[in-house]
C-alpha positions, 0 to 999 in steps of 0.5 A: 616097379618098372622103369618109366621107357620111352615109346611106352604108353602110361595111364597116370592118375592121382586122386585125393586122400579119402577121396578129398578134392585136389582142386576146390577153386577154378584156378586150382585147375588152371595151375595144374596145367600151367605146372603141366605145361611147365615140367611134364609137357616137353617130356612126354606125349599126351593124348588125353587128360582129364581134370576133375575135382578129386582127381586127374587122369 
């Protein structure tokens, strides 16, 4: 596996086990992104996100 660099541009994602929700509620959701906001925004540029039930873009 390839180091995470600086300058490159990464597709993350991460879906449910057996495809099972990550998020059930619709605080689910706004948790993500305050711990989005927390640990990931000040180290990395996004260009786009996207939220849905069994997984996240």
């Amino acid at each position: 596996m390839e180091p995470v660099e600086s300058g490159n541009y990464y597709h993350i994602y991460n879906r449910g086990i057996n495809s099972c929700d990550l998020f059930s509620e619709e605080g689910d959701y706004e948790r993500f992104l305050e711990l989005f906001e927390k640990y990931l925004n000040s180290i990395a540029e996004v260009y786009a996100w996207c939220l849905m039930p069994n997984h996240f873009h």
